[in-house]
TORBASE-619775 format. One record per atom (N, C-alpha, C): residue number from 0; atom name; x negated, y negated, z. Coordinates in steps of 0.1 Angstrom, whole numbers, always signed. Atoms other than C-alpha are relative to their C-alpha. Layout:
<nodes>
<node seq="NUM" atom="CA" x="X" y="Y" z="Z"/>
...
</nodes>
This chain:
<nodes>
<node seq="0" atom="N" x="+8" y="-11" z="-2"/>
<node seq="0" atom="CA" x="+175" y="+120" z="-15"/>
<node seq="0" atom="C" x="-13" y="+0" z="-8"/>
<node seq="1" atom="N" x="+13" y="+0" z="+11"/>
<node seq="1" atom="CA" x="+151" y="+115" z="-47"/>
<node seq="1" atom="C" x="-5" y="-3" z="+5"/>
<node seq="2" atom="N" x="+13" y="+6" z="-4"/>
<node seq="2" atom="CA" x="+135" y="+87" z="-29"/>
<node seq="2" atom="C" x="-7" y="+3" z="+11"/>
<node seq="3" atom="N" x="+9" y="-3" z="-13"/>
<node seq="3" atom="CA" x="+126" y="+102" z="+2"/>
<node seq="3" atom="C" x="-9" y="+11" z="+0"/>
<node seq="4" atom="N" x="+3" y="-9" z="+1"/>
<node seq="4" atom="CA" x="+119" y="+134" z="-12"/>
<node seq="4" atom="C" x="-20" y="-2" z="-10"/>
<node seq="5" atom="N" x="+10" y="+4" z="+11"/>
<node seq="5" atom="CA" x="+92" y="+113" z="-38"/>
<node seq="5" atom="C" x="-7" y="-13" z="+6"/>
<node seq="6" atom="N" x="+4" y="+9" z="-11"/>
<node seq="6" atom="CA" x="+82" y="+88" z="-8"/>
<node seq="6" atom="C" x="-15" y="-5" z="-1"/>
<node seq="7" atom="N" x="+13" y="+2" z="-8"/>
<node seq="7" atom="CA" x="+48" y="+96" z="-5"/>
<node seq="7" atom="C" x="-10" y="-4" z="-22"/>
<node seq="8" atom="N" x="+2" y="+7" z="+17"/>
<node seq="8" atom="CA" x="+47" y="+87" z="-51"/>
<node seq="8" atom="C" x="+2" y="-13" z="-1"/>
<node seq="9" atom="N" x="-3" y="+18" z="-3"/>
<node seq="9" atom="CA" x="+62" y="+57" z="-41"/>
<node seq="9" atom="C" x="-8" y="-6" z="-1"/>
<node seq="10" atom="N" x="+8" y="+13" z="-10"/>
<node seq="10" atom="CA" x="+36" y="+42" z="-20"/>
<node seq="10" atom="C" x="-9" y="+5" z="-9"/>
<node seq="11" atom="N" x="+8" y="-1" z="+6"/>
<node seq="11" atom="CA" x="+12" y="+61" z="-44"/>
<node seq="11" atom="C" x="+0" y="-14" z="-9"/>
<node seq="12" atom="N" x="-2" y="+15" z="+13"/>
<node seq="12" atom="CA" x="+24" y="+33" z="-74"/>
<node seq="12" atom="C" x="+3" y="-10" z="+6"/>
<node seq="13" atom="N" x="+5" y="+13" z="-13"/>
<node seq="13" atom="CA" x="+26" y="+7" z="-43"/>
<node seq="13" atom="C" x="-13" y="-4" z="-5"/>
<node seq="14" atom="N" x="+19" y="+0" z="-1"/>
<node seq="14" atom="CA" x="-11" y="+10" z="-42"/>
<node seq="14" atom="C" x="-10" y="-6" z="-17"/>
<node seq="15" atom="N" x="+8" y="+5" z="+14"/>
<node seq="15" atom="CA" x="-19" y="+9" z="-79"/>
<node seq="15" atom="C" x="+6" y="-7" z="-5"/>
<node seq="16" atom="N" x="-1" y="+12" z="+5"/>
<node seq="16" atom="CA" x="+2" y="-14" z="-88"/>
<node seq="16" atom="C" x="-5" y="-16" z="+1"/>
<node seq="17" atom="N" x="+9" y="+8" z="-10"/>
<node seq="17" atom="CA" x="-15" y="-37" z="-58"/>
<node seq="17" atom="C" x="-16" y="+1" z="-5"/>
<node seq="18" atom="N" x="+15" y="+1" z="+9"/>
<node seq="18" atom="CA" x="-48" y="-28" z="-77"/>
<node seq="18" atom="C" x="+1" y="-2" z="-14"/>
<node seq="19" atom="N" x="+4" y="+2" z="+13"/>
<node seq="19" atom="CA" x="-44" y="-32" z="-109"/>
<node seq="19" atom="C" x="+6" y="-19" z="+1"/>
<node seq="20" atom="N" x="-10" y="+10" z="+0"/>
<node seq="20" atom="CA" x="-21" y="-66" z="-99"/>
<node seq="20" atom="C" x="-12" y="-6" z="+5"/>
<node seq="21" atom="N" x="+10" y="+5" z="+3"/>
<node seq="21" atom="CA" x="-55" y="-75" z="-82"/>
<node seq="21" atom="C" x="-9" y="-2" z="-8"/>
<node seq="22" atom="N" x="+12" y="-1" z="+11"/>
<node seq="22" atom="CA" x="-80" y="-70" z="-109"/>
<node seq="22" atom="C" x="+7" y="-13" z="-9"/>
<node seq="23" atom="N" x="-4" y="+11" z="+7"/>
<node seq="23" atom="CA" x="-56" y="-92" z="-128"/>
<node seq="23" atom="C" x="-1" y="-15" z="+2"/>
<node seq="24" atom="N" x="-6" y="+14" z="-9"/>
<node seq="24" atom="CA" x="-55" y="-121" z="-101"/>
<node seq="24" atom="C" x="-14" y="-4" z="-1"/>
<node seq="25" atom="N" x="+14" y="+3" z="-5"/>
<node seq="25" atom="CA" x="-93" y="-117" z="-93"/>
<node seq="25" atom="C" x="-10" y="-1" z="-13"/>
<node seq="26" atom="N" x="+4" y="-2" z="+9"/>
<node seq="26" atom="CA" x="-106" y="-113" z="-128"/>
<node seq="26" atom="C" x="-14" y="-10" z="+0"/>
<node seq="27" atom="N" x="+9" y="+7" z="+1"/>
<node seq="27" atom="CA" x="-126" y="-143" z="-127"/>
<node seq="27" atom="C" x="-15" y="-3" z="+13"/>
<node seq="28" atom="N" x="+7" y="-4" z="-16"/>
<node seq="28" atom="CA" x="-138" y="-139" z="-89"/>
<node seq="28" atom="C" x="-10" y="+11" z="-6"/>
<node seq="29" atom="N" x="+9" y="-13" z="+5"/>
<node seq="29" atom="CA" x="-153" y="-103" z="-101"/>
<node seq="29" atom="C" x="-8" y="-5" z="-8"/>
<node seq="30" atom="N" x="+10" y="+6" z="+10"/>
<node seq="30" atom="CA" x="-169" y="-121" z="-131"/>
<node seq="30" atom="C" x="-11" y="-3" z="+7"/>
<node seq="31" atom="N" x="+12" y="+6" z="-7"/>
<node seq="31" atom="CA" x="-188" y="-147" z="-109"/>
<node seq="31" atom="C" x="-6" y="+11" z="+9"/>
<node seq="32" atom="N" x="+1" y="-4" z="-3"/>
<node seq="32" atom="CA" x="-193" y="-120" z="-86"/>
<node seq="32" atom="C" x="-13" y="+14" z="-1"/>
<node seq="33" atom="N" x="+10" y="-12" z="+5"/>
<node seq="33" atom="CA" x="-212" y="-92" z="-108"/>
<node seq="33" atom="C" x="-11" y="-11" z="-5"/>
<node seq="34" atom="N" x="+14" y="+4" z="+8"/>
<node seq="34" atom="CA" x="-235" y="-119" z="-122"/>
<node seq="34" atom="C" x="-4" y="-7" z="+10"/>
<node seq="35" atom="N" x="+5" y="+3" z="-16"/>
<node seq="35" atom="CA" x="-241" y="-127" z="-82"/>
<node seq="35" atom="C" x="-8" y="+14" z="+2"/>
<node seq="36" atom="N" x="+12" y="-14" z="-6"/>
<node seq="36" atom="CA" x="-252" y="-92" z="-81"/>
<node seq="36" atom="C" x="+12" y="+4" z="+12"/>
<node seq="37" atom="N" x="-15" y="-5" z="-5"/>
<node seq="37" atom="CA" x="-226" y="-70" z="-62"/>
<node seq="37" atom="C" x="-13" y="+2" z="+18"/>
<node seq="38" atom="N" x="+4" y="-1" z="-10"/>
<node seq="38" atom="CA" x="-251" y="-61" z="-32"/>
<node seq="38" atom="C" x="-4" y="-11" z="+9"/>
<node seq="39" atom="N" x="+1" y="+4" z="-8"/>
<node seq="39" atom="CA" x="-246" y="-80" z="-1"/>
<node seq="39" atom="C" x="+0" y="-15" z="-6"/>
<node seq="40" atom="N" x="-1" y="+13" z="+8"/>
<node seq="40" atom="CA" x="-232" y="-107" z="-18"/>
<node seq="40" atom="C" x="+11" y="-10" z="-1"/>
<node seq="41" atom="N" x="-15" y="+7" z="-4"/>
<node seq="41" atom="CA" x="-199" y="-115" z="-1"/>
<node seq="41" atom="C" x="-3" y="-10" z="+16"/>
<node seq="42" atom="N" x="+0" y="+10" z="-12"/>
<node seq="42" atom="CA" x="-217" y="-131" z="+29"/>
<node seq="42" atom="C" x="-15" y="-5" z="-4"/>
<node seq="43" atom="N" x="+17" y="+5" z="+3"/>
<node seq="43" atom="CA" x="-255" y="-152" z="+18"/>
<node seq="43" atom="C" x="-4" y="-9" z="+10"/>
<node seq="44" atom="N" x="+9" y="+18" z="-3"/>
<node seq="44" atom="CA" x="-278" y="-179" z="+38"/>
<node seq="44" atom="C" x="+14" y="-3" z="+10"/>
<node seq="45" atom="N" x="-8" y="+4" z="-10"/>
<node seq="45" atom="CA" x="-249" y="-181" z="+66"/>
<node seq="45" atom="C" x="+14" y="-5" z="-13"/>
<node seq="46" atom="N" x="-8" y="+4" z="+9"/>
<node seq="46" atom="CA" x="-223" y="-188" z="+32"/>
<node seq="46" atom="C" x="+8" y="+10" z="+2"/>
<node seq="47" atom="N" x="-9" y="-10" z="+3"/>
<node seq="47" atom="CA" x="-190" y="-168" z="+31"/>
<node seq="47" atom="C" x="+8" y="+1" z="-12"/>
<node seq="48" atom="N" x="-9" y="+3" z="+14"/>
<node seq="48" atom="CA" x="-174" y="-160" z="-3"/>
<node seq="48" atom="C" x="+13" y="+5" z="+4"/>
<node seq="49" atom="N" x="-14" y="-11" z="-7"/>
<node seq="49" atom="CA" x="-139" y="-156" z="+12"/>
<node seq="49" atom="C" x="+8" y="+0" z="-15"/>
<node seq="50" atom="N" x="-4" y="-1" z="+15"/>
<node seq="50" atom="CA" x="-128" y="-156" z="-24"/>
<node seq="50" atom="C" x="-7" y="+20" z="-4"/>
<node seq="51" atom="N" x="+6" y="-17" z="+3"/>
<node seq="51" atom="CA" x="-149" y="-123" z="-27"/>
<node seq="51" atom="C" x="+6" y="+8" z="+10"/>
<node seq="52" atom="N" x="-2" y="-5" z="-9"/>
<node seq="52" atom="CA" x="-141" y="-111" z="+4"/>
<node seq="52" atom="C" x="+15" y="+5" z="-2"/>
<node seq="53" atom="N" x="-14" y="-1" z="+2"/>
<node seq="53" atom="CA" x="-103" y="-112" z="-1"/>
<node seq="53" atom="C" x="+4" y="+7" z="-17"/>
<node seq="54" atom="N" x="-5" y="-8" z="+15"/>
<node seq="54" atom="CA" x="-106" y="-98" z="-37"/>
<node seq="54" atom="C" x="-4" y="+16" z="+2"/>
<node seq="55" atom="N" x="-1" y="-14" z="-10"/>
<node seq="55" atom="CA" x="-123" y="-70" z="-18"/>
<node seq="55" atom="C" x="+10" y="+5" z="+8"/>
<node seq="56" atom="N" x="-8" y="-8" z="-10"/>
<node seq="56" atom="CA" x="-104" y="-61" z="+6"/>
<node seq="56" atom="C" x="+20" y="+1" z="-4"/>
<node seq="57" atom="N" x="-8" y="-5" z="+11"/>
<node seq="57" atom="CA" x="-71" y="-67" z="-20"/>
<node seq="57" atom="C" x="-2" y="+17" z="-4"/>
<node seq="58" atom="N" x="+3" y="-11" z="+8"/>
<node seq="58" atom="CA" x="-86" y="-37" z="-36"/>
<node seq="58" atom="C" x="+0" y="+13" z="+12"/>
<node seq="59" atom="N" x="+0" y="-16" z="-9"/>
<node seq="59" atom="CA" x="-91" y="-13" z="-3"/>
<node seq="59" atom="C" x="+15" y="-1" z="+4"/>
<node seq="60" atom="N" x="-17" y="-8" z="-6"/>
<node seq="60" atom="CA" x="-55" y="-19" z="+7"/>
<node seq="60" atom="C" x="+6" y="+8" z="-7"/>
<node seq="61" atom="N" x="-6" y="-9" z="+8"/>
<node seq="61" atom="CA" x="-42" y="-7" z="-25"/>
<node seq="61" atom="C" x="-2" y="+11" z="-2"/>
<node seq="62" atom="N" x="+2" y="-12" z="+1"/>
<node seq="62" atom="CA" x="-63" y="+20" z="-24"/>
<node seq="62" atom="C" x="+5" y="+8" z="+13"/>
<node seq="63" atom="N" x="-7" y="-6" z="-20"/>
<node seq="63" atom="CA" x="-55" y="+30" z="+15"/>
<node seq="63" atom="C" x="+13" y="+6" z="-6"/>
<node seq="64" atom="N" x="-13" y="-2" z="+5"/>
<node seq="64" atom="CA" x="-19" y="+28" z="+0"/>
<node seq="64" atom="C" x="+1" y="+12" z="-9"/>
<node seq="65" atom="N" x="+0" y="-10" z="+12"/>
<node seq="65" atom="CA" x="-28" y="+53" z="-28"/>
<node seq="65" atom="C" x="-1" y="+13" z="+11"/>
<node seq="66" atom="N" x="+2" y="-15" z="-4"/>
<node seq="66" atom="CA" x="-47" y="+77" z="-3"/>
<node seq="66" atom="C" x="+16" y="+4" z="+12"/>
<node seq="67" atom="N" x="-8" y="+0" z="-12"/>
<node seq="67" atom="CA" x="-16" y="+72" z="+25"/>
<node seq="67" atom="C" x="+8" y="+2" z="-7"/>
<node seq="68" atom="N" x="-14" y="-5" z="+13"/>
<node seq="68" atom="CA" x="+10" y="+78" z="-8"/>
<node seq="68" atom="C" x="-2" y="+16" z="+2"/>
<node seq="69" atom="N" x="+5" y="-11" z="+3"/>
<node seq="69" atom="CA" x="-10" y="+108" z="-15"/>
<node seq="69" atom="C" x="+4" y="+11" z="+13"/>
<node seq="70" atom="N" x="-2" y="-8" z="-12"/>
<node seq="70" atom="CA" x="-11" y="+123" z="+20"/>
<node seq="70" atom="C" x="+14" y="+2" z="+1"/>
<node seq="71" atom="N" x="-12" y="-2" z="-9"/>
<node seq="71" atom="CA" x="+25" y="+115" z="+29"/>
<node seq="71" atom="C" x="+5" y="+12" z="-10"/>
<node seq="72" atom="N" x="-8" y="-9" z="+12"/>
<node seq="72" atom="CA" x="+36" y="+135" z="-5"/>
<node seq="72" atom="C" x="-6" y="+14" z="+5"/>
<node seq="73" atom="N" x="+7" y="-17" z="-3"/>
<node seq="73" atom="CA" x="+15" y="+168" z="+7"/>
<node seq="73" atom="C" x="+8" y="+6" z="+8"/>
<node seq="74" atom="N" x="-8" y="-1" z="-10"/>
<node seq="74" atom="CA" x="+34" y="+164" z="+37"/>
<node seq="74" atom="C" x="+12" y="+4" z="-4"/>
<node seq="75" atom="N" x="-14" y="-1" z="+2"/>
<node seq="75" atom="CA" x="+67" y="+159" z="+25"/>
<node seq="75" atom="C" x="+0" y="+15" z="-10"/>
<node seq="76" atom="N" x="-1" y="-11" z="+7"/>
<node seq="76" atom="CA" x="+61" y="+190" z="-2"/>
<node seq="76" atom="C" x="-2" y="+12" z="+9"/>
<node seq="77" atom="N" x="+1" y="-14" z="-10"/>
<node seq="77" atom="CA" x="+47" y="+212" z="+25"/>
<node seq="77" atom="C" x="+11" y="+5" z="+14"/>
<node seq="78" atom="N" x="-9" y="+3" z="-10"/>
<node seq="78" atom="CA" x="+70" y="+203" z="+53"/>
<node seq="78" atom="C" x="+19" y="-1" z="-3"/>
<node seq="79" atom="N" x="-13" y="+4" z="-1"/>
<node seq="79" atom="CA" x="+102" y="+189" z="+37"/>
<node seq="79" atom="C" x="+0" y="-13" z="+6"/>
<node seq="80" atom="N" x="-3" y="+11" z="-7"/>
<node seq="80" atom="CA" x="+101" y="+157" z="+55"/>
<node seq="80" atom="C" x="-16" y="-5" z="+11"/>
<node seq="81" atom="N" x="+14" y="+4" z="-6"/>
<node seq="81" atom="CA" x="+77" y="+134" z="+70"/>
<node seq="81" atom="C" x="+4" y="-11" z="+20"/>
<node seq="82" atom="N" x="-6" y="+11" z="-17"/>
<node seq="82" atom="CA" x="+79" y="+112" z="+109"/>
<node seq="82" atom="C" x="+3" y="-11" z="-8"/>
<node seq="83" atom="N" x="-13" y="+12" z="+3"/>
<node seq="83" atom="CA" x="+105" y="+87" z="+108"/>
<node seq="83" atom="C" x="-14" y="-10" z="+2"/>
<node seq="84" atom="N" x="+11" y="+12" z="-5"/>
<node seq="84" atom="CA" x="+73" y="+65" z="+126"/>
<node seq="84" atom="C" x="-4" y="-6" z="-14"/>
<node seq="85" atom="N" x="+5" y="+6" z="+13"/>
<node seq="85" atom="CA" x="+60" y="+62" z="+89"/>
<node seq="85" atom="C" x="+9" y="-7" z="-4"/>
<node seq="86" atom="N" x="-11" y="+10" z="+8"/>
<node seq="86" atom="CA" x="+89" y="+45" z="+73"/>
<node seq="86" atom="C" x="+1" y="-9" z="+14"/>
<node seq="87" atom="N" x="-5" y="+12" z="-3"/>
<node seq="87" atom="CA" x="+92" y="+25" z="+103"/>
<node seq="87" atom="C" x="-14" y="-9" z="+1"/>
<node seq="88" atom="N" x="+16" y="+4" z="-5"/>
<node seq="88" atom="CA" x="+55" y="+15" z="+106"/>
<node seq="88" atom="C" x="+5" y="-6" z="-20"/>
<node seq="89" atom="N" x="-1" y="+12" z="+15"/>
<node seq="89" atom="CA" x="+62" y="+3" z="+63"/>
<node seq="89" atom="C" x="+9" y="-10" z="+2"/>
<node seq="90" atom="N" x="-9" y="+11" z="-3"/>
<node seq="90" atom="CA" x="+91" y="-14" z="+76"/>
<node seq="90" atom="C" x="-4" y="-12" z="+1"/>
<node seq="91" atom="N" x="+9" y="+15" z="-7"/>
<node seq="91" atom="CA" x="+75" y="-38" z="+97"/>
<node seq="91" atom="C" x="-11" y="-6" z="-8"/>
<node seq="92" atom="N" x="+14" y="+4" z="+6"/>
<node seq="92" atom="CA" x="+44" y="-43" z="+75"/>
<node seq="92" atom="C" x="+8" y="-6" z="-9"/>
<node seq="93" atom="N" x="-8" y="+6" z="+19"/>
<node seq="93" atom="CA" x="+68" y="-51" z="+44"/>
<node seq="93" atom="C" x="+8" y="-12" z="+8"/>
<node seq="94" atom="N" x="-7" y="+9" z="-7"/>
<node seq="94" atom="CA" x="+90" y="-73" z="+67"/>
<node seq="94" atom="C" x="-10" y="-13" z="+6"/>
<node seq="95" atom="N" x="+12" y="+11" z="-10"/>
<node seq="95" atom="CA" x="+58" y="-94" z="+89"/>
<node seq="95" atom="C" x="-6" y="-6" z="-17"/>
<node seq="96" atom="N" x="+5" y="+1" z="+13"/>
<node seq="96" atom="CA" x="+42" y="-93" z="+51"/>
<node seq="96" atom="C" x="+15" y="-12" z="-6"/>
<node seq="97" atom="N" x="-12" y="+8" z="+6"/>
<node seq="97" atom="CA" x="+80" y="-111" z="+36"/>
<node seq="97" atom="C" x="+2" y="-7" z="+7"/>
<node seq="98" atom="N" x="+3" y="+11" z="-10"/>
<node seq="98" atom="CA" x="+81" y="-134" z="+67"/>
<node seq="98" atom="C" x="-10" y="-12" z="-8"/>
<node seq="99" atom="N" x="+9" y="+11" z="+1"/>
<node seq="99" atom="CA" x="+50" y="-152" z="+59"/>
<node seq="99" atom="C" x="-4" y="-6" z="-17"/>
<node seq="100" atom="N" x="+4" y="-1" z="+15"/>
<node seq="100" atom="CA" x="+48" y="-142" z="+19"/>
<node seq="100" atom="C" x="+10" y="+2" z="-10"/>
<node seq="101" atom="N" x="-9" y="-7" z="+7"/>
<node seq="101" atom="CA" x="+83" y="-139" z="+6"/>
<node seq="101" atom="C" x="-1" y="+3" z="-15"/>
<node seq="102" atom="N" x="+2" y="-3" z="+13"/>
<node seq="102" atom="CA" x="+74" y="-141" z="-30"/>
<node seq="102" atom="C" x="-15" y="+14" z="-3"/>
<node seq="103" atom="N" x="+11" y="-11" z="+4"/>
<node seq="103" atom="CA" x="+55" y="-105" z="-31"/>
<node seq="103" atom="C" x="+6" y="+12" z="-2"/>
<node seq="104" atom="N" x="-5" y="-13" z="+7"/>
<node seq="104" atom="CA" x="+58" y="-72" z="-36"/>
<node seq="104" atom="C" x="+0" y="+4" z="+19"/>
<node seq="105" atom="N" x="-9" y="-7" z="-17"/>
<node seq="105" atom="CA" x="+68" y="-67" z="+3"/>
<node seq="105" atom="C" x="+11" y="+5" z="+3"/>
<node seq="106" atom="N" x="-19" y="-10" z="-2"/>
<node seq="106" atom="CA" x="+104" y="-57" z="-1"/>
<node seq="106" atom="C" x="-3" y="+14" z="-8"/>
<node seq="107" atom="N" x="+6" y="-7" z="+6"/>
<node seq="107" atom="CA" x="+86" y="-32" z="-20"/>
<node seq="107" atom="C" x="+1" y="+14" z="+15"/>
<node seq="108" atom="N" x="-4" y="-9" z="-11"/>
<node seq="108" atom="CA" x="+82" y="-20" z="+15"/>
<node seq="108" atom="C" x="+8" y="-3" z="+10"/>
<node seq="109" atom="N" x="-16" y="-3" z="-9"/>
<node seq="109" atom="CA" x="+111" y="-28" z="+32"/>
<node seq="109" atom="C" x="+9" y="+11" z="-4"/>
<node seq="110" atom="N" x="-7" y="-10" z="+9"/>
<node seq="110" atom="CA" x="+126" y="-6" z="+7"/>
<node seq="110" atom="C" x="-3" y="+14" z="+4"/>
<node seq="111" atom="N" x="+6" y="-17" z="-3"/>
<node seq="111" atom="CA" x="+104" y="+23" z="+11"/>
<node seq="111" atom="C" x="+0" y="+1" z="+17"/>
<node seq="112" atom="N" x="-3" y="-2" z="-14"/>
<node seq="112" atom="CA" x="+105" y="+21" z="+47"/>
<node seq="112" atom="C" x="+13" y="+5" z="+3"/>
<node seq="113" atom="N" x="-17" y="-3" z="-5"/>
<node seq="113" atom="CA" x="+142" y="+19" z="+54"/>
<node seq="113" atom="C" x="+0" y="+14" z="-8"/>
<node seq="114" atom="N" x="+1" y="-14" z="+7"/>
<node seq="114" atom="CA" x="+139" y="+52" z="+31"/>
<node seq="114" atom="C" x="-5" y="+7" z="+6"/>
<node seq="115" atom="N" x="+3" y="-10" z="-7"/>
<node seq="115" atom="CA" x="+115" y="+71" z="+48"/>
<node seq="115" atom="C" x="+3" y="-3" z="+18"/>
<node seq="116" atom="N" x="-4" y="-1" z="-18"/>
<node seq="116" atom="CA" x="+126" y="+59" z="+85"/>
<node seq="116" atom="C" x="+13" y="+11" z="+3"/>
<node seq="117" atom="N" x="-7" y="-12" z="+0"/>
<node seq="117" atom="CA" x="+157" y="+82" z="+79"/>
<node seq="117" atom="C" x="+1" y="+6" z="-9"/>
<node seq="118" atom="N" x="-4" y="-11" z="+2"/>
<node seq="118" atom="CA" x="+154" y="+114" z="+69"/>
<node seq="118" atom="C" x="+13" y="+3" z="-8"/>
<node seq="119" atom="N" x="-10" y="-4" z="+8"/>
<node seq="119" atom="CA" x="+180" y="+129" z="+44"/>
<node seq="119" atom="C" x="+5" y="+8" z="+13"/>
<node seq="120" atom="N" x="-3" y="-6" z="-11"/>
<node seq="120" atom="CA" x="+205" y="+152" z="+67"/>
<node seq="120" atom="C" x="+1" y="+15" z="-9"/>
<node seq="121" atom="N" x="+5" y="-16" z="+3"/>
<node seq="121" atom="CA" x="+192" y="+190" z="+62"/>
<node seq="121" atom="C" x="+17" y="+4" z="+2"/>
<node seq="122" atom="N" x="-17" y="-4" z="+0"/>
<node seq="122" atom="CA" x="+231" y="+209" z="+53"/>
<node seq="122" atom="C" x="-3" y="+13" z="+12"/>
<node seq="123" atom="N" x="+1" y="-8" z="-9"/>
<node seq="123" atom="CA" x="+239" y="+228" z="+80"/>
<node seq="123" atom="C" x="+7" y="+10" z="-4"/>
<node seq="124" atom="N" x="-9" y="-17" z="+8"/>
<node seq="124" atom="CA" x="+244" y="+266" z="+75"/>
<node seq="124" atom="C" x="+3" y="+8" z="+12"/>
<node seq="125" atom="N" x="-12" y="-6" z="-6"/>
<node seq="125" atom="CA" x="+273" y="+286" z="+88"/>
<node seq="125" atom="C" x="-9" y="+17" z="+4"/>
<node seq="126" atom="N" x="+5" y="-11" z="-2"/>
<node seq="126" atom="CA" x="+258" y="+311" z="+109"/>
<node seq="126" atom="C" x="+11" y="+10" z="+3"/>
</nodes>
């Protein structure tokens, strides 16, 4: 019940752990990167820095994850419960993600999935 009820904190520390776990990985990327000069400087002269690119976009999933933590928790506080669709929509992503990447933090979301796909069972009262 804790974890479903704290679902949408989860995926909050999902997110920032995925950002801070990049900054760590990319550290030296960012380096070359700021002394490239940050504007318009992930694609040059037909050049692609997929090294930049991927340390970018590292950084908006975790945050997505943060604001998509955030939201589900408002939900779940205001409502009590959120659509099963969400836990199964992390399922799949943590699962297609552990397919191709098993050494990650993907069971991360297999976990939180299979949690929020079912709902705790609301006690039924004796009318």
């Amino acid at each position: 019940m804790w974890a479903y009820r704290r679902g949408g904190w989860l995926l909050v520390a999902i997110g920032l752990i995925h950002c801070v776990i990049g900054l760590l990985l990319s550290w030296g990327i960012l380096a070359a990167w700021s002394e490239a000069g940050w504007w318009h400087s992930i694609e040059r002269s037909g050049v692609m820095h997929m090294d930049r690119f991927a340390a970018l976009w590292f950084q908006v999933a975790g945050v997505s994850w943060v604001l998509l933590g955030w939201l589900t928790q408002q939900w779940l506080d205001r409502l009590g419960t959120a659509p099963a669709s969400l836990g199964w929509a992390l399922l799949l992503m943590g699962l297609l993600v552990a397919y191709v990447l098993p050494v990650s933090g993907a069971w991360l979301f297999v976990a939180l999935g299979l949690r929020m796909a079912w709902p705790p069972r609301q006690p039924q009262s004796a009318a």
